[in-house]
N, C-alpha and C positions, 0 to 999 in steps of 0.2 A: 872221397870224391874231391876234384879239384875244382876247386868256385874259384869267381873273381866277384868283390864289391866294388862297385865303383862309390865315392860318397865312404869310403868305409872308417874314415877319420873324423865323420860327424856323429852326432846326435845321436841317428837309428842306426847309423850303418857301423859304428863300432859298437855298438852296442849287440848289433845280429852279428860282427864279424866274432867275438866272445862267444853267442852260442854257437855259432860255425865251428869252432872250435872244439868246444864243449862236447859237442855231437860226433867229430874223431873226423872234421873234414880237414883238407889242408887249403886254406886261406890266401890269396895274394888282395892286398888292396890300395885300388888305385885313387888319388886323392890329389888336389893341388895345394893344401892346406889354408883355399881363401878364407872357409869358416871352419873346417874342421882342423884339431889338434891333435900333432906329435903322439903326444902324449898318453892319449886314447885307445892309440891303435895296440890290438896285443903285439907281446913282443918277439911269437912265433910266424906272425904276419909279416909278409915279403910287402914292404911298402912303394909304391910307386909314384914317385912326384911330377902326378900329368894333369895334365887339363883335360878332360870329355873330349875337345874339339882337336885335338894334338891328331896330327899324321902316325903319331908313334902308338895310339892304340890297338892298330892293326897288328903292328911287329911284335907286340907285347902279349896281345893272346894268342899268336899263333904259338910263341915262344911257351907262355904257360899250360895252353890246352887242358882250358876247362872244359866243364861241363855244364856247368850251369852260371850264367854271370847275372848276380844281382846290380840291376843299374839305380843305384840311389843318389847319383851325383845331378845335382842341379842347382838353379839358383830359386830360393826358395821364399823369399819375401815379397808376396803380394802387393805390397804400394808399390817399392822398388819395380815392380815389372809395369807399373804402372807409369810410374815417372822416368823408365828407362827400357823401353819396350825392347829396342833392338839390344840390347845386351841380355834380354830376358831369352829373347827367341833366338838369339847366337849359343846358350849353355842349353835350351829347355828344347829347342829342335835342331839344329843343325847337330848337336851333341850327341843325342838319342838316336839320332840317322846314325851318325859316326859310329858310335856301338853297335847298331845295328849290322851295318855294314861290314865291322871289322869280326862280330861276331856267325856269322855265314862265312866269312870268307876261313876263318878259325876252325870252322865245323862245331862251334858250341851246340847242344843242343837243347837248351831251353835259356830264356830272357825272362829274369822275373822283374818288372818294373814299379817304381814307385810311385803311381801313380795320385792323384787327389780326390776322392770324393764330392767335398762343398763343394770346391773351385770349379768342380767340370759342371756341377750342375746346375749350380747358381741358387738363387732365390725361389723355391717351388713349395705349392702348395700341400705337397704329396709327403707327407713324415709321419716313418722315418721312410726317407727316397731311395726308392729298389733301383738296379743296375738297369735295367729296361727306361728308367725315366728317359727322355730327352736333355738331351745336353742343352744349356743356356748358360755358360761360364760368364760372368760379369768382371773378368779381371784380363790382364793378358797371361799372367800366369796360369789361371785356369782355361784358358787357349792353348797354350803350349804343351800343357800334361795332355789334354785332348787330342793335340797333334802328335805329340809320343806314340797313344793307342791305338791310332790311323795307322799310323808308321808300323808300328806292329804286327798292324794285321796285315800288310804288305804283305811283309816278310816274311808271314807264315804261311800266307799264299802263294807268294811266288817260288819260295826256296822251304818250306817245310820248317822252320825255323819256332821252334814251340814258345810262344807269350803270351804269360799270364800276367795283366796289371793289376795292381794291388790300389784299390782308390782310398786313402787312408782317409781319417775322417781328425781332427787335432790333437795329434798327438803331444803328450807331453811326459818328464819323469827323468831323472838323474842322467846329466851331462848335456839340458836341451842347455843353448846359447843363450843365458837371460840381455845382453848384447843387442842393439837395433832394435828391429822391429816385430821381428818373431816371436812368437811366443810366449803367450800372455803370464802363462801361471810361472814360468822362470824369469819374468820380467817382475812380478807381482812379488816373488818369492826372495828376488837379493832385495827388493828395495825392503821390504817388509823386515828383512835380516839387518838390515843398515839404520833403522829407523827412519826412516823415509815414508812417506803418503802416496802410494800407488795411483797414477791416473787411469779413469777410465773414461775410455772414447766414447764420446756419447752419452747416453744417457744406462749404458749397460746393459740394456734389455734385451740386444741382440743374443743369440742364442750357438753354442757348437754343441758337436759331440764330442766328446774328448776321451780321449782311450789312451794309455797306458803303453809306455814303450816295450814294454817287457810282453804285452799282449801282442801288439805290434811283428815283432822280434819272430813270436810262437807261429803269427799267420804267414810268413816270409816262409821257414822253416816246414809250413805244410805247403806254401806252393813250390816247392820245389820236387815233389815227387806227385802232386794231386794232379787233379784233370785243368787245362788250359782255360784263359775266359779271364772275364772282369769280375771282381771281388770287391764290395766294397768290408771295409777294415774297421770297425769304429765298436759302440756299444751299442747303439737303437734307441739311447737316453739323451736328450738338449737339456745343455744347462747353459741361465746366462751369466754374462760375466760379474755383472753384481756379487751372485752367489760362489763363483768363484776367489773372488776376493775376500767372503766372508767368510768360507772354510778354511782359504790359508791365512785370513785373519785372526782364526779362531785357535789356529795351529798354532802359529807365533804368538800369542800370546800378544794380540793388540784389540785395542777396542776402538783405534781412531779410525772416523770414517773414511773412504778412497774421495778423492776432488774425480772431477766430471770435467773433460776436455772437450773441444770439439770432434766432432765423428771424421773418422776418414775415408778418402776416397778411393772406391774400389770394395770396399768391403762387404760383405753379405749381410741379408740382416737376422736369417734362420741356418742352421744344418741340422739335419741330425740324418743318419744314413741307418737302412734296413740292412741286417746280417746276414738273414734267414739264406742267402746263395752261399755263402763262404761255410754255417754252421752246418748246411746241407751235403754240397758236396766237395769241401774240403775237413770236414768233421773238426772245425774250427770256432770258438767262440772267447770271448775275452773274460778273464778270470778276476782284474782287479778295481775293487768297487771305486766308485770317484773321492771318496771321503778319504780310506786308509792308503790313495797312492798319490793325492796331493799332499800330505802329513808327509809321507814317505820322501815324497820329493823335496820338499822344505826339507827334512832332515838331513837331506843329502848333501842338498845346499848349506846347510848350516856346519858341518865337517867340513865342506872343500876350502868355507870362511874362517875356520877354526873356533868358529862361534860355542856359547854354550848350544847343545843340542834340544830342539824344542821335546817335549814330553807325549 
């Protein structure tokens, strides 16, 4: 089958462009390399150097006529869409229209999107929080994935256009960006490698659910033939960040305690997301425990550093 990733030079999305592969599809991916790398991408992948909001994604999928385009390109740091709203919603809506648009006009027939879990739903009483919850996003980034799914259902109304969004829940695991502001446990895991003191915002107590790229990767790979609809993507488990620090503390081989920064703004202070739609009707559930894929992830980190390798 012919896919397009958009995002396929990041994090998850070269990560699923690899089992894309694996699986015997033929790959194009599209990327502007703000945060994703070169490097990443396989090297049977037809790479594309465009931005989401480029006029030239329309010429580009008519040119490849896929079937199904995975859209993972976005801009993905929560404060960042805080302190820069209109750049948020210039890549997280006008971009996701852009795809949209150029994917009808393409004839693609299915949109699998990357959508957020926390983000859309905010701060709720209800965990772990089923797809039915109401939306209360407390971020503009968690606005903009919202606005994605809106757009979606457009699409699929007006032009038959099949989307399915994927509302991940904190993803983490070999190749996230420990870089800015993303991503606590690759942020937690070079300093930890460097000897360094990890800060945590706040007081730690806040809580996610944190699921496993390679789990991730598996749920993408079944929406792409399962039934249409919102999924959320995660484990059904909150951990808070304290404890994540003290499993990849325990990993590295440190015993010194993380310092406590101030909290920042925009940030949730629970997640944890229900499975039970995705395990049901995408016959989808995550295989890797939080213990053996932050180790995993450290370790991974610790090779890319040429580091001794933790045990």
């Amino acid at each position: 089958m012919n896919v397009v990733v958009t995002g396929g030079a990041g994090f998850i999305g070269s990560t699923l462009v690899d089992a894309l592969f694996a699986d015997g599809h033929t790959v194009a991916v599209v990327d502007d390399l703000s945060r994703g790398r070169r490097e990443q991408v396989a090297g049977a992948a037809d790479l594309h150097l465009l931005d989401v909001t480029s006029d030239d994604i329309g010429p580009l999928l008519e040119s490849v006529q896929p079937e199904v385009v995975f859209h993972l390109a976005a801009q993905i740091d929560v404060r960042r869409s805080v302190s820069e709203p209109i750049l948020d919603t210039s890549v997280n809506v006008l971009g996701t229209v852009n795809v949209l648009q150029s994917c009808v006009s393409a004839g693609v027939r299915r949109v699998v999107f990357a959508s957020s879990g926390g983000a859309i739903y905010g701060d709720t009483e209800v965990m772990p929080t089923p797809e039915e919850h109401p939306p209360a996003p407390a971020s503009h980034y968690g606005a903009a994935k919202l606005c994605g799914e809106v757009y979606g259902g457009v699409y699929a109304r007006l032009y038959g256009l099949e989307f399915t969004s994927l509302r991940y829940a904190n993803v983490y695991g070999p190749r996230q960006d420990p870089h800015g502001e993303a991503g606590v446990v690759a942020i937690f895991a070079e300093r930890l490698l460097r000897g360094e003191v990890p800060v945590i915002n706040g007081d730690g107590l806040q809580t996610r659910d944190y699921v496993h790229v390679d789990d991730v990767v598996r749920a993408n790979l079944a929406a792409m033939r399962g039934p249409v609809g919102a999924y959320n993507v995660g484990t059904g488990r909150e951990t808070d960040v304290v404890a994540v620090h003290r499993i990849l503390a325990a990993a590295a081989g440190s015993d010194d305690p993380a310092r406590h920064g101030p909290p920042k703004a925009g940030e949730q202070r629970w997640s944890c997301l229900s499975i039970e739609r995705a395990r049901t009707e995408l016959g989808w559930r995550p295989k890797m425990d939080l213990d053996s894929g932050l180790a995993g992830t450290l370790r991974w980190f610790a090779e890319q550093r040429g580091a001794a390798t933790p045990s």
